[in-house]
GUKE-858083 format. One record per residue (C-alpha): z, y, x; residue in three letters; residue number from 1. Coordinates in steps of 0.25 Angstrom, whole numbers, m for minus. Layout:
Z	Y	X	res	n
Z	Y	X	Ala	NUM
...
# end
This chain:
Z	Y	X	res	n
0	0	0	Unk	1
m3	13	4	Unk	2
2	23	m4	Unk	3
15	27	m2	Unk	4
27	21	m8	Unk	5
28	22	m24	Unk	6
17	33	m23	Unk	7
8	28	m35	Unk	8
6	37	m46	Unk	9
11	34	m61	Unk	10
m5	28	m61	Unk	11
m4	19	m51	Unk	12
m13	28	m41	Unk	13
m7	28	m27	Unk	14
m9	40	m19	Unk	15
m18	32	m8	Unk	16
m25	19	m8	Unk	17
m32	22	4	Unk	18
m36	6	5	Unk	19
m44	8	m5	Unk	20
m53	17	1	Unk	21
m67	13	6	Unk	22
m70	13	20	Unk	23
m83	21	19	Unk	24
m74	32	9	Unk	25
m63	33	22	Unk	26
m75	34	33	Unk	27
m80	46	24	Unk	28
m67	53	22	Unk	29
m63	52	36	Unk	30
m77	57	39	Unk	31
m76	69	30	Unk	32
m63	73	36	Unk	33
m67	72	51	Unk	34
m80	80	48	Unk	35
m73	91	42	Unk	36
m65	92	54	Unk	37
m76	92	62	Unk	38
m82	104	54	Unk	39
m68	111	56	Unk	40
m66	107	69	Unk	41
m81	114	74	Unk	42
m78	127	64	Unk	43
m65	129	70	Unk	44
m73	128	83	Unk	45
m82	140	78	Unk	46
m74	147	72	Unk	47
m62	148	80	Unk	48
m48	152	75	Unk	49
m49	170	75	Unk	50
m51	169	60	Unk	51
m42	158	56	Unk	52
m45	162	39	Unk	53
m61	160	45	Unk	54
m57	147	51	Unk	55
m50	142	39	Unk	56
m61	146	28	Unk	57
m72	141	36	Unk	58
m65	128	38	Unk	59
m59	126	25	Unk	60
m74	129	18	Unk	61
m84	120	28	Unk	62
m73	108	28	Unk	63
m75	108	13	Unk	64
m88	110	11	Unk	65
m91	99	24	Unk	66
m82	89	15	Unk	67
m86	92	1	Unk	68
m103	92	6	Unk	69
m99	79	11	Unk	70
m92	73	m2	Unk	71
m103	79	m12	Unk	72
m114	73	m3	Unk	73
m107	59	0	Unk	74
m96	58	m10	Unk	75
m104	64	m22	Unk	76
m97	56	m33	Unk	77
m82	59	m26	Unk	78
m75	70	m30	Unk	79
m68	80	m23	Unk	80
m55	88	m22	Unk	81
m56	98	m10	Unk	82
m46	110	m6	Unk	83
m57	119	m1	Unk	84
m67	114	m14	Unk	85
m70	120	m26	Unk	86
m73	117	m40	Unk	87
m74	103	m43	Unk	88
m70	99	m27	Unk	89
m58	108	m29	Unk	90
m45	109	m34	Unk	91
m50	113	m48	Unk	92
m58	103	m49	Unk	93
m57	90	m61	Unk	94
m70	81	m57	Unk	95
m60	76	m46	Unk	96
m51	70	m58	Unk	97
m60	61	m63	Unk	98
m66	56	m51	Unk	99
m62	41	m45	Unk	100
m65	49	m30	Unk	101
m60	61	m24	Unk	102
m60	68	m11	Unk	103
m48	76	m8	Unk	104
m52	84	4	Unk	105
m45	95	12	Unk	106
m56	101	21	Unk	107
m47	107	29	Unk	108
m31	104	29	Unk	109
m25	116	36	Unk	110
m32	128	39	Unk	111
m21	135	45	Unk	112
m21	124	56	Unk	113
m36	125	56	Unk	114
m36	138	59	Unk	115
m27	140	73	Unk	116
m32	135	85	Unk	117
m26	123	90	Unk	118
m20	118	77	Unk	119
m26	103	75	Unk	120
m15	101	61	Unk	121
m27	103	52	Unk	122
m34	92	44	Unk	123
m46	89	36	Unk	124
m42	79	23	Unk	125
m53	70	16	Unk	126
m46	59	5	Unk	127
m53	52	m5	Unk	128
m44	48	m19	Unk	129
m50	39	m29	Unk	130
m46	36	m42	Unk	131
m36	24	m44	Unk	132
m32	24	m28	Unk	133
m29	38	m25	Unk	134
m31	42	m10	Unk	135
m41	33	m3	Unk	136
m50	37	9	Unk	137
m45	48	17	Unk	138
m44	53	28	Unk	139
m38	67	36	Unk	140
m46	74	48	Unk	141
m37	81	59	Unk	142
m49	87	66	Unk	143
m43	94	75	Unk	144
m36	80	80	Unk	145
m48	74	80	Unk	146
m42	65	72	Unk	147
m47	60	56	Unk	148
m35	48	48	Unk	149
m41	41	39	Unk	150
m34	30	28	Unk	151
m43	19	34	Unk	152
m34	20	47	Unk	153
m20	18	49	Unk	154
m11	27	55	Unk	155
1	18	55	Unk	156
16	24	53	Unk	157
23	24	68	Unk	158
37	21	71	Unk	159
47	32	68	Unk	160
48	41	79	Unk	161
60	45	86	Unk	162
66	58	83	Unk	163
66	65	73	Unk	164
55	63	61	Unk	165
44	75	62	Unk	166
39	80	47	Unk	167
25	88	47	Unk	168
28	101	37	Unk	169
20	114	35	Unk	170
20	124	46	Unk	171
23	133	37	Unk	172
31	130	27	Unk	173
39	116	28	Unk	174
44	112	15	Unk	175
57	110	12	Unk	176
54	97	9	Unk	177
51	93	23	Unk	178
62	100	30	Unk	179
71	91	20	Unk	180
65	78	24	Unk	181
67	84	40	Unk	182
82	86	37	Unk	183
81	71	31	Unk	184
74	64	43	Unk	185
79	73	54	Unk	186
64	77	55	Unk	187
58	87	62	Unk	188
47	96	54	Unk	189
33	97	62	Unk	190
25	108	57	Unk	191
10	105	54	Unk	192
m3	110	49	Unk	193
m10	104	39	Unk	194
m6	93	29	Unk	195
m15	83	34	Unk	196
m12	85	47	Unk	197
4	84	44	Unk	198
1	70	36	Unk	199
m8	65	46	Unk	200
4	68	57	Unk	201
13	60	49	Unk	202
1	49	49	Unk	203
m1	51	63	Unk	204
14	49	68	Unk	205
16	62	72	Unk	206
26	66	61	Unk	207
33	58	51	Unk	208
33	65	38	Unk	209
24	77	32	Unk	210
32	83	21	Unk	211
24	94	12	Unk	212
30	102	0	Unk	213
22	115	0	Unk	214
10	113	m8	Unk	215
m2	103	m5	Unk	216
m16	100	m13	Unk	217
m21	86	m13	Unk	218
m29	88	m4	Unk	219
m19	93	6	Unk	220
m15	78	8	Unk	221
m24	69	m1	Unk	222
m31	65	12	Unk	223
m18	64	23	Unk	224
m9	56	13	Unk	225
m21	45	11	Unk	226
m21	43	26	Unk	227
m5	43	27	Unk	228
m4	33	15	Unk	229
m16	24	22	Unk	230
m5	23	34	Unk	231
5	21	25	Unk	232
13	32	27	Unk	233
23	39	15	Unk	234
15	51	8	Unk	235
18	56	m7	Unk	236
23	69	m12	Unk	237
38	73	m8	Unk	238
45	68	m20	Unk	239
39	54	m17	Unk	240
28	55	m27	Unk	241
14	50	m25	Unk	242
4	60	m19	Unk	243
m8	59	m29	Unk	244
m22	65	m29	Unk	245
m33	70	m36	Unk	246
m24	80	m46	Unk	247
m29	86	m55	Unk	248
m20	98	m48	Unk	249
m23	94	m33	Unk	250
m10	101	m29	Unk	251
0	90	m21	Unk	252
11	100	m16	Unk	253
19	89	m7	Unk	254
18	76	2	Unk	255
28	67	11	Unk	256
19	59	23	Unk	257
28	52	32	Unk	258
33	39	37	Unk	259
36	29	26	Unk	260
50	28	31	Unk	261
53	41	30	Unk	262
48	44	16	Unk	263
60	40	8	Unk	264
68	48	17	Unk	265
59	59	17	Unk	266
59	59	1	Unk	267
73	60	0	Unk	268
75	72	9	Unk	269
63	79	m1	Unk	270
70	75	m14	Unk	271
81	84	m7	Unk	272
75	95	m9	Unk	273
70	95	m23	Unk	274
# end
């Protein structure tokens, strides 16, 4: 099973089957997600960082239209649900609702981080949900790492490091949330950019949890939950509930990833503070 624990909806869906996703469907998402860091990575090149609201529209704009050309001309039949799209590829958007196939896409995750020189905490998000299964191909692009996770690859849980426990939060506003389950664990909060870069360091050992309270969309973390779940690591909202897509409302304002172990820990400390 990879969902998280208990993290079927009242219909049965899970948040992720991502076993039930087709090879050819994971190769294509893994695709689009490293060719629109490719784009990002060479306008970033051109560009340079003196106009940072300049690097950040460009970005945003030709990473959605590279993702959403490529959908419309390959995925014809798919729907879409894009943060950058409009209309029927956008939030407003109903097709989406009655469609067995959805592409969540987040062309660029983090534009702050995108924008600074040196910064490699941004990512591009590609996740396909289909009706029935929830969250099946996905898979996060960190460009600037040179680096794309996918659910067909397993990025196993490691040991429990020694120390203190490190949570990813905001680098601007760490919820309370989070700096109740650091209290908990004797953790340490890490400040990081984007969402998908804070759920792909939980996946990549480098922290152990990611608590977020401040407000997200699904597409902030439609495509980084399916790759954690794939490994098997905990991801639903912060009150244990499971994270589900493809709302009619895409707004998904919170999220725990972390280390199985430390969920139920992690949980209690949150119910604290509510």
């Amino acid at each position: 099973m990879f969902d998280a624990p208990d993290s079927a909806s009242v219909t049965g869906v899970p948040t992720a089957t991502p076993e039930a996703a087709s090879a050819v469907d994971v190769a294509f998402a893994a695709e689009l997600a490293t060719g629109a860091g490719e784009l990002l990575l060479k306008l970033r090149g051109e560009l340079g960082f003196a106009d940072p609201k300049a690097l950040k529209a460009a970005g945003d704009r030709e990473a959605n239209d590279y993702l959403l050309g490529r959908l419309a001309a390959e995925r014809a039949g798919d729907a879409v649900l894009s943060e950058e799209g409009k209309g029927e590829a956008g939030r407003v958007g109903t097709a989406r609702l009655d469609a067995d196939r959805v592409w969540i896409i987040d062309p660029l995750d983090g534009t702050r981080e995108y924008s600074e020189e040196g910064r490699d905490d941004w990512a591009v998000h590609v996740a396909l949900w289909q009706r029935g299964l929830g969250l099946t191909a996905s898979a996060v692009a960190l460009p600037a790492q040179a680096v794309t996770l996918r659910t067909d690859e397993t990025y196993a849980v490691p040991a429990l490091r020694e120390g203190k426990p490190l949570i990813a939060v905001s680098r601007t506003r760490p919820p309370a949330e989070a700096e109740a389950v650091a209290a908990a664990l004797v953790a340490e909060l890490v400040p990081m950019g984007s969402a998908g870069a804070k759920v792909m360091a939980v996946v990549a050992g480098t922290v152990d949890a990611y608590v977020h309270a401040g407000g997200q969309f699904e597409w902030d973390s439609a495509a980084p939950v399916a790759v954690a779940l794939a490994s098997g690591w905990h991801a639903t909202r912060i009150d244990g509930a499971p994270l589900q897509y493809n709302n009619a409302d895409p707004y998904l304002p919170d999220l725990l990833v972390c280390r199985p172990d430390l969920a139920g820990p992690a949980l209690e400390a949150i119910k604290g503070t509510h």
